[in-house]
C-alpha positions as CSV (number, residue, x, y, z in Angstrom):
1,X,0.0,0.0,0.0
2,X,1.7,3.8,-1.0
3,X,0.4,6.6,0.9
4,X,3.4,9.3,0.3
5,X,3.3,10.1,-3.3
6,X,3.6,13.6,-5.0
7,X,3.5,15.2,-8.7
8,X,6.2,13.8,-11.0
9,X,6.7,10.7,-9.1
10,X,6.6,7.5,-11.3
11,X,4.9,4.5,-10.4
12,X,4.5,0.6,-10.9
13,X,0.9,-0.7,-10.9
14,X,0.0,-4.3,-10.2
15,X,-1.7,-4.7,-13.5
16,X,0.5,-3.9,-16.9
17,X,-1.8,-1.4,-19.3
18,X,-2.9,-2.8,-22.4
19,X,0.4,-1.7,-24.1
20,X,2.1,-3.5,-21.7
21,X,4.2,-0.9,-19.9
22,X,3.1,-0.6,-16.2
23,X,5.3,2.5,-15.0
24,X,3.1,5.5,-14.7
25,X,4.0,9.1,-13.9
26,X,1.7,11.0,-11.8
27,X,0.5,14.5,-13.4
28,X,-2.4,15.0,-11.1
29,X,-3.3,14.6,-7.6
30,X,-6.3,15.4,-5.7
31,X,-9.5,13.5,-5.1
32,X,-9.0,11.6,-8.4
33,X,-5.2,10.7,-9.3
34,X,-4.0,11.0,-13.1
35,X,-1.3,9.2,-14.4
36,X,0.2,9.3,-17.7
37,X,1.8,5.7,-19.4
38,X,5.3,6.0,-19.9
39,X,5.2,3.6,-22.4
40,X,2.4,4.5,-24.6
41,X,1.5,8.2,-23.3
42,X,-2.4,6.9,-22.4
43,X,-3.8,9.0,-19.5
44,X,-6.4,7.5,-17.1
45,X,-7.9,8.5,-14.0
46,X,-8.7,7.0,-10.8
47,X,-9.7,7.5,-7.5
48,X,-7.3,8.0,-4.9
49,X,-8.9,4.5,-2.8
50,X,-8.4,2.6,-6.0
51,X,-4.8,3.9,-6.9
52,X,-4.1,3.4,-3.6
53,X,-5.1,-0.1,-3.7
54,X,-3.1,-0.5,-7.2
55,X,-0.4,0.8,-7.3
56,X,2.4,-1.3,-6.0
57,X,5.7,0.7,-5.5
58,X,7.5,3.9,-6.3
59,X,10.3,4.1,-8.2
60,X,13.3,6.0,-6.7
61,X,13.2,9.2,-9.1
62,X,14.1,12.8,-7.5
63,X,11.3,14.8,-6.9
64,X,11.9,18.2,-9.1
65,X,11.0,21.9,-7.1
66,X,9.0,22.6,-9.6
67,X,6.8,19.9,-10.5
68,X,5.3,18.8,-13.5
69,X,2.4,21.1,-15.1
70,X,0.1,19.8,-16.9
71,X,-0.7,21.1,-20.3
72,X,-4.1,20.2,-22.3
């Protein structure tokens, strides 16, 4: 279970996406966290109970001052 997780941090879900990458990057996070594939560049949304629940472990990046803004 990962409780300390912040913008910019990548992360290894349980399940592998559909591309078959399963390191995400977090570009959101709130009520709903947003991650972004780093294989394929899919973005999907869940709620912070069920990331919580899938997510698996971080990987040991640096966190950046400033971090990463999202741009739609």
């Amino acid at each position: 279970m990962i409780n300390d997780f912040a913008l910019g941090d990548h992360v290894i879900m349980r399940k592998p996406h559909a591309c078959g990458g399963n390191e995400w990057l977090i570009i959101r996070n709130g009520a709903d966290i947003k991650l972004k594939c780093m294989k394929c560049a899919h973005i999907v949304m869940l709620d912070r109970c069920d990331f919580i629940r899938a997510a698996k472990r971080i990987l040991p990046i640096e966190r950046s001052e400033n971090p990463i803004e999202e741009k739609e």
